[in-house]
MIMI-479195 format. One record per atom (N, C-alpha, C): x, y, z; residue in three letters. Coordinates in steps of 0.2 Angstrom, whole numbers, plus 2048, in hexadecimal, padded with zeros to 3 digits. Layout:
N
XYZALA...
END
This chain:
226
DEB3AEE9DUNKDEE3AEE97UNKDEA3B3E92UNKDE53B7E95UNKDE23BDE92UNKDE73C0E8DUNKDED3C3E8EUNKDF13C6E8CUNKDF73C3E88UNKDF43BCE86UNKDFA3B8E84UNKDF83B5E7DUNKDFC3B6E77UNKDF93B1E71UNKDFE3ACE6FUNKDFA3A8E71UNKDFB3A0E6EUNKDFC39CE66UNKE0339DE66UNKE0339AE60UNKE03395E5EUNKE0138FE5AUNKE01388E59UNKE03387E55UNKE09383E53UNKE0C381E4CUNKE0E379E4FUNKE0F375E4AUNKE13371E4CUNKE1B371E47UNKE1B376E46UNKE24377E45UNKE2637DE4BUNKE2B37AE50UNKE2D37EE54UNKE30384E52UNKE34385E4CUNKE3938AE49UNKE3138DE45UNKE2F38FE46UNKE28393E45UNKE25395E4BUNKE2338FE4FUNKE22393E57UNKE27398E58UNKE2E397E56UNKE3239CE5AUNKE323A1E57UNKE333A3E51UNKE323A9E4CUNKE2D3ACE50UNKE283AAE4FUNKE1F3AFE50UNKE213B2E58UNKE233ABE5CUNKE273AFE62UNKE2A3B3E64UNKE2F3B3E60UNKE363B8E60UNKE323BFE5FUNKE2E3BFE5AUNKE2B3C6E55UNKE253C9E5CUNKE243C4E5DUNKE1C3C9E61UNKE213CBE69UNKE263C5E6EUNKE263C9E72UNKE2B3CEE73UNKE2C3D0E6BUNKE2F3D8E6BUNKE2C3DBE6AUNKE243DCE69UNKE243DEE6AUNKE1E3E0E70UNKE1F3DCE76UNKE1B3DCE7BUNKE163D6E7BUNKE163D0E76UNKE113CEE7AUNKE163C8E7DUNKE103C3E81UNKE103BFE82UNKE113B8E7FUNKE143B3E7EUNKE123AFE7AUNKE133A8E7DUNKE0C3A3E7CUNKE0C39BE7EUNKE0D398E78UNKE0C391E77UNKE0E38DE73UNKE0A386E72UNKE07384E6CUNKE0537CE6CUNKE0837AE65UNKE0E372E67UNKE0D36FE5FUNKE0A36BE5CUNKE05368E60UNKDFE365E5EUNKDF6368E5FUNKDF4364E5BUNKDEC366E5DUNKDE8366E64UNKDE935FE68UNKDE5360E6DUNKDE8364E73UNKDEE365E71UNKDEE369E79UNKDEE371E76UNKDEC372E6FUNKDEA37AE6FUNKDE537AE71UNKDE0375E70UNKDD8377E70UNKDDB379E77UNKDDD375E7BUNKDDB373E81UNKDDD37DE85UNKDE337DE82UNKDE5383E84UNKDDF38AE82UNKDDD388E7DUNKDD938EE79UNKDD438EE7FUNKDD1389E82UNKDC9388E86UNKDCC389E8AUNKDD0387E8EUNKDD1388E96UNKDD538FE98UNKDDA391E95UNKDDC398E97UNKDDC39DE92UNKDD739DE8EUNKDD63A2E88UNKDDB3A9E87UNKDDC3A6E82UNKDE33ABE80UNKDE23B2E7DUNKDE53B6E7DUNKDE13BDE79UNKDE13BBE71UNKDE43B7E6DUNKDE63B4E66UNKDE93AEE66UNKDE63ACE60UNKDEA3A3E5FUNKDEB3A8E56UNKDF33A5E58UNKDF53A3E51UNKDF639AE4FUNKDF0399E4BUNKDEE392E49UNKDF138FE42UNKDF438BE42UNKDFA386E3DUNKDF1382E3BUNKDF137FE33UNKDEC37BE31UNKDEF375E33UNKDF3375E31UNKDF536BE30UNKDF936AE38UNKDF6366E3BUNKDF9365E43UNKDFA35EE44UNKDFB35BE47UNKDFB353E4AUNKDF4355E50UNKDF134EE4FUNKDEA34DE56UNKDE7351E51UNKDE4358E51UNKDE035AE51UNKDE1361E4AUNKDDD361E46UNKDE2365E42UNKDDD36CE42UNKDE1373E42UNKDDF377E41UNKDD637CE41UNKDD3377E39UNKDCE378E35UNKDC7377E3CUNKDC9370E40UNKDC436EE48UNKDC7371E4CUNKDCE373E4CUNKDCF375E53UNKDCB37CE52UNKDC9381E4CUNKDC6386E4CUNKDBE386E4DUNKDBE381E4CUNKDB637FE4CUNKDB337EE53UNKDB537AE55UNKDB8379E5EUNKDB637FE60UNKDBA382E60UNKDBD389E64UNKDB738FE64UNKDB438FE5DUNKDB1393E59UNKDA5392E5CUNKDA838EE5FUNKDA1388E61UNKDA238CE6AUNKDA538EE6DUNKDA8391E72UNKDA7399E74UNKDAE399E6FUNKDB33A0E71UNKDB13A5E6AUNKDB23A9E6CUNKDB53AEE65UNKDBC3B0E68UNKDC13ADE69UNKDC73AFE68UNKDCA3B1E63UNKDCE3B7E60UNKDCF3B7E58UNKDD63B3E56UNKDD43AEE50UNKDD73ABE4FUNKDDC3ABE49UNKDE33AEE44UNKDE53AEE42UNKDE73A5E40UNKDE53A3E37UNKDE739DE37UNKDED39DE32UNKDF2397E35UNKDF8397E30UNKDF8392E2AUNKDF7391E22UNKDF838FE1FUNKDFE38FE1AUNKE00385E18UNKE07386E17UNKE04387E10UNKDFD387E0CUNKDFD385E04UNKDFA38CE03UNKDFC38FDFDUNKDF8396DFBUNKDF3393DF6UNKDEE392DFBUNKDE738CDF7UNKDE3391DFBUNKDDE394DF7UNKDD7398DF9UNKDD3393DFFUNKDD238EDFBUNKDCD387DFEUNKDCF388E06UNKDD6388E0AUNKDD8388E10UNKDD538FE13UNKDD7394E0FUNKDD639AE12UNKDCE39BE13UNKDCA39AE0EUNKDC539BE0DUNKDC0395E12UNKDC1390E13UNKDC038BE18UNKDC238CE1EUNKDC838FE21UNKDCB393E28UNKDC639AE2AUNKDC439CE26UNKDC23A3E25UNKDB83A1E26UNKDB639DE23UNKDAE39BE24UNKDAE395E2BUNKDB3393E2FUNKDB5393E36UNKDB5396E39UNKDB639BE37UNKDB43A1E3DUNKDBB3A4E3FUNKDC43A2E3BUNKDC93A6E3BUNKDC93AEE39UNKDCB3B3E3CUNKDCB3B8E3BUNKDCF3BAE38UNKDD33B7E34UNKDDA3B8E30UNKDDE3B3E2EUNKDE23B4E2AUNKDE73AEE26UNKDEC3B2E26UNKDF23ABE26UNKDF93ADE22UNKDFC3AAE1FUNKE003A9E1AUNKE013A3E14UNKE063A2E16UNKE0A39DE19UNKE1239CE1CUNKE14398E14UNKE1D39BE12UNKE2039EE19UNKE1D3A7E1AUNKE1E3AAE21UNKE1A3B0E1FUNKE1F3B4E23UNKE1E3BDE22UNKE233BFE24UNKE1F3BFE2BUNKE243BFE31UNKE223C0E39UNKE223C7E39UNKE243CCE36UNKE203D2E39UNKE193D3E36UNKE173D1E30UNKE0F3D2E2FUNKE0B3CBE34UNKE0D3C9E35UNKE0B3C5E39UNKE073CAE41UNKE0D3CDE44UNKE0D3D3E49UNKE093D6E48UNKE083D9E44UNKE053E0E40UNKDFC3DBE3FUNKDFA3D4E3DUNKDF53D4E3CUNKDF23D2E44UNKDF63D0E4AUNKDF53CFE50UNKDF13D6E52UNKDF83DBE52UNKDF63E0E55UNKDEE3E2E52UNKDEF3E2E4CUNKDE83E7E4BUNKDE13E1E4BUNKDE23DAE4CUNKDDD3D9E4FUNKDDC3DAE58UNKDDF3DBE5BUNKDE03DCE61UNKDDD3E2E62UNKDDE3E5E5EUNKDDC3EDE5DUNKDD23EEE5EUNKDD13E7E57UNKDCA3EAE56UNKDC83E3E5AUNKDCB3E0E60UNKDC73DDE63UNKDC73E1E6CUNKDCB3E6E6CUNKDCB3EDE71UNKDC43F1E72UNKDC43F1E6AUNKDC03F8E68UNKDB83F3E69UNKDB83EEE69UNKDB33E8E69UNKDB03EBE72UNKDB23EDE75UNKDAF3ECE7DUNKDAE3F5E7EUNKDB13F9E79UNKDB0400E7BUNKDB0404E74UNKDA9403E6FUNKDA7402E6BUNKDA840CE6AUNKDA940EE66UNKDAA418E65UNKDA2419E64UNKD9E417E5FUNKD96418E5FUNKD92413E64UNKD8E41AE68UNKD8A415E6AUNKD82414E68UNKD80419E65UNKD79418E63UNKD77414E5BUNKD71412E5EUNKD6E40CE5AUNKD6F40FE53UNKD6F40CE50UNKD7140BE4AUNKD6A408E46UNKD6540BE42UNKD5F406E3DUNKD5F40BE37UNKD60404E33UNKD5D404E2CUNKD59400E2AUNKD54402E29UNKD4E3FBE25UNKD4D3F8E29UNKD4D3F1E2BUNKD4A3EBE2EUNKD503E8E34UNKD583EEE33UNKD5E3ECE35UNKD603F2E3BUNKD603EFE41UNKD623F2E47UNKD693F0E49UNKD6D3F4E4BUNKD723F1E4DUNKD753F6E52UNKD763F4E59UNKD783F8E61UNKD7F3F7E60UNKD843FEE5DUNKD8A3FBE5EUNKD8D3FAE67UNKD8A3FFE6BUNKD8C3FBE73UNKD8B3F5E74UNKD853F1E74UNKD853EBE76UNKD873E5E72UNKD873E9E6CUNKD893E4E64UNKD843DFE64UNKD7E3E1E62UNKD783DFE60UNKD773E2E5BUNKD753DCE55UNKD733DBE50UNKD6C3DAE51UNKD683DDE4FUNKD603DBE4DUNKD5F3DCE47UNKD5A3D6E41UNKD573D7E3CUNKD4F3D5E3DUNKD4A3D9E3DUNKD453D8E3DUNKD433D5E46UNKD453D7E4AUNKD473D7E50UNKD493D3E52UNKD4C3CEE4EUNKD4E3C9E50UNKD583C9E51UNKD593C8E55UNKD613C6E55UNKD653C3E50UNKD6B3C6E51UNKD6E3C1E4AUNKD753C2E4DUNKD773BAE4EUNKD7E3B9E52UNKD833BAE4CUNKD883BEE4EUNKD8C3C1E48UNKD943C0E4DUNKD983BDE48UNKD9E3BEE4DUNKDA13C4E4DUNKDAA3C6E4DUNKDA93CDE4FUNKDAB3D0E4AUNKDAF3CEE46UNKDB03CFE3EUNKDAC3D3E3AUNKDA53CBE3DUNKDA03CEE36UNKD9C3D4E3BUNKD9C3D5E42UNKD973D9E45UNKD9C3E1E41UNKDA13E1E43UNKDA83E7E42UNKDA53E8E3AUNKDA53E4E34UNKDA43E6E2EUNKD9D3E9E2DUNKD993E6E33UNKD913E8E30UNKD913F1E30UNKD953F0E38UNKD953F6E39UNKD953FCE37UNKD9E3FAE33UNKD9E3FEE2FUNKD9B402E27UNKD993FCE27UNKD943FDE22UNKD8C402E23UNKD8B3FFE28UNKD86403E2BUNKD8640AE2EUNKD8C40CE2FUNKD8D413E31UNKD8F416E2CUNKD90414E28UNKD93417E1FUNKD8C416E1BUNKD87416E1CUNKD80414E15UNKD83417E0FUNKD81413E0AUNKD83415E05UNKD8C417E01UNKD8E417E06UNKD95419E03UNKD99411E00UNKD9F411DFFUNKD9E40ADFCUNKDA640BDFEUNKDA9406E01UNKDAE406E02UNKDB13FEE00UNKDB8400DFCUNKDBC3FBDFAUNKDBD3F3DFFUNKDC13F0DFAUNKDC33E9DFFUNKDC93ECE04UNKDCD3EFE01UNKDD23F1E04UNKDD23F6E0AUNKDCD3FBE0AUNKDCA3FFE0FUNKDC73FCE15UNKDC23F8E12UNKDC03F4E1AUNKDC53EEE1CUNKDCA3EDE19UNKDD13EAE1EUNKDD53EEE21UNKDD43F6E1FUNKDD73FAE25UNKDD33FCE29UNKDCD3FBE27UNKDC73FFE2DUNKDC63FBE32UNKDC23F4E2EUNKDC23EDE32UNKDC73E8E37UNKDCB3E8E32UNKDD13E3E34UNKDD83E6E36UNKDD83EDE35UNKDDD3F2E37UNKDE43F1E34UNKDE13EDE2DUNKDEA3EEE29UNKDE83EFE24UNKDEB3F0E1EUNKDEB3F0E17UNKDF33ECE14UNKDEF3E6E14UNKDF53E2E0EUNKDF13DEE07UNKDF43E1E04UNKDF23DEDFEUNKDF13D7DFEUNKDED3D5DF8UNKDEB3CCDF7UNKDE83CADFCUNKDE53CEE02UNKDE03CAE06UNKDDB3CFE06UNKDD73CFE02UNKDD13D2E01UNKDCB3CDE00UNKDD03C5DFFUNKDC93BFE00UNKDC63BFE08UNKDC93BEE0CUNKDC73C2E14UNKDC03C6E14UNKDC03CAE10UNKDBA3D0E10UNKDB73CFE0EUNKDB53C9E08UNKDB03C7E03UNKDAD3C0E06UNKDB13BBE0AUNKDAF3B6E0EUNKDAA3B9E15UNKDAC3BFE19UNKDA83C2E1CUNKDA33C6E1BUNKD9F3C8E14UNKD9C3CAE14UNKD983C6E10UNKD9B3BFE0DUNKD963B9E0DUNKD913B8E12UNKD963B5E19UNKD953B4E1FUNKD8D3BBE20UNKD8E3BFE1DUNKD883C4E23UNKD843C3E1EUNKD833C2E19UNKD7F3C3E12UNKD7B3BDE15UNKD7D3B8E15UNKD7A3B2E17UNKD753B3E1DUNKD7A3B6E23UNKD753B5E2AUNKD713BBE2BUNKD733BFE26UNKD6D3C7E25UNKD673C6E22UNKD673BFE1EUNKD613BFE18UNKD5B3C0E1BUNKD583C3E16UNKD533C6E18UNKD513CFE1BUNKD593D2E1BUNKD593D8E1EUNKD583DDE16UNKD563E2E1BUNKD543E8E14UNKD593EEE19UNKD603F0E18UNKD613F2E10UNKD643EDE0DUNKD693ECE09UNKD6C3E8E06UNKD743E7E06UNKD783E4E07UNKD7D3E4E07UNKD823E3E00UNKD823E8DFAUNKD833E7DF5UNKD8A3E6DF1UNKD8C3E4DEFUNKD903E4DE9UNKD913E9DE6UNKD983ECDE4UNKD983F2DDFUNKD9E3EFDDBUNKD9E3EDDD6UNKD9F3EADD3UNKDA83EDDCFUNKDAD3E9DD3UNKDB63EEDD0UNKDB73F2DD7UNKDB43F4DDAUNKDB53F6DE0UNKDB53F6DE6UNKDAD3F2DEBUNKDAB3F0DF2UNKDA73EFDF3UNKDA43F2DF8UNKD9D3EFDFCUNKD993F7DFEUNKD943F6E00UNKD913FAE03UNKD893F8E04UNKD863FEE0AUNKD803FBE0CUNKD7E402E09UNKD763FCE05UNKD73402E02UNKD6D401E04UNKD6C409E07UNKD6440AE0BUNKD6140EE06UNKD5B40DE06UNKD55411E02UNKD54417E06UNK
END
């Protein structure tokens, strides 16, 4: 099932939509309408994508990411029926690589598949290969190793993809919107909390690195090196 994404919902007329939409366009698709037999399907035949429903019978969403995330880095798009930050934002510091608020249109759906599938491609045959240091902060785009202070720093691939970018750009400061077509390979409005939750996540597991991961306040982010 390498090549198959597995959607989870427990409304079948949503499994089939998401169905209908991806295998036109070429992919594969599996199916679970509860929680325990996705986990089950996530761990034993690892799908290239789970599309993940929050509210599920057995097992719901929120564990079954957790679960999965204690494992796998399979990239997980999560489905949420309430347009509540709190889900998104709690789906997303689980380690979900994305959200969508149902009801949702199934070609953006398509469109956030493909371009994660895109930057988990570019994940095993990285375009830069030399090291990369600033300050106290080494980072090997080939191996995707993170060092701070020579010490490793497990990053998933989100937040390793955002360092990057960042890191290869010093100093330039780029919008919320720009790193969801650089990073996440789409540009849709009102999901720019995605980019601010993942660069909590690195802020956090960077402490202590010099340069800095700054704020620019009306505009994005940027790494600023002395």
């Amino acid at each position: 099932m390498s090549d198959t994404i597995l959607v989870v919902d427990d409304e079948q007329r949503i499994i089939d939509l998401a169905q209908m939409y991806l295998e036109q366009e070429g992919f594969r698709v599996d199916s679970a309408t509860e929680g325990h037999s996705a986990l089950k399907k996530i761990l034993e035949h690892h799908p290239a994508l789970v599309v993940l429903d929050l509210m599920l019978p057995g097992i719901d969403g929120w564990e079954i990411c957790r679960r999965v995330r204690a494992e796998s880095d399979v990239p997980i798009i999560m489905l949420t029926a309430r347009n509540d930050d709190i889900d998104k934002i709690v789906g997303l510091e689980l380690g979900a690589d994305d959200y969508l608020t149902k009801p949702f249109n199934p070609r953006e759906l398509v469109a956030r598949v493909k371009a994660i599938l895109r930057r988990s491609e570019r994940k095993a045959s990285p375009s830069s290969k030399a090291v990369i240091q600033h300050g106290n902060l080494s980072i090997d785009p080939q191996r995707r190793v993170v060092m701070v202070d020579g010490k490793a720093v497990d990053l998933r691939m989100k937040e390793f993809d955002l360092l990057l970018t960042l890191a290869e750009n010093p100093g330039v400061v780029f919008s919320r919107e720009r790193l969801l077509d650089v990073v996440w390979g789409y540009d849709f409005a009102g999901e720019t909390r995605t980019v601010d939750v993942h660069i909590a996540h690195l802020r956090h597991k960077l402490d202590g690195m010099t340069p800095n991961i700054e704020t620019v306040w009306g505009v994005g982010y940027k790494l600023e090196v002395d």
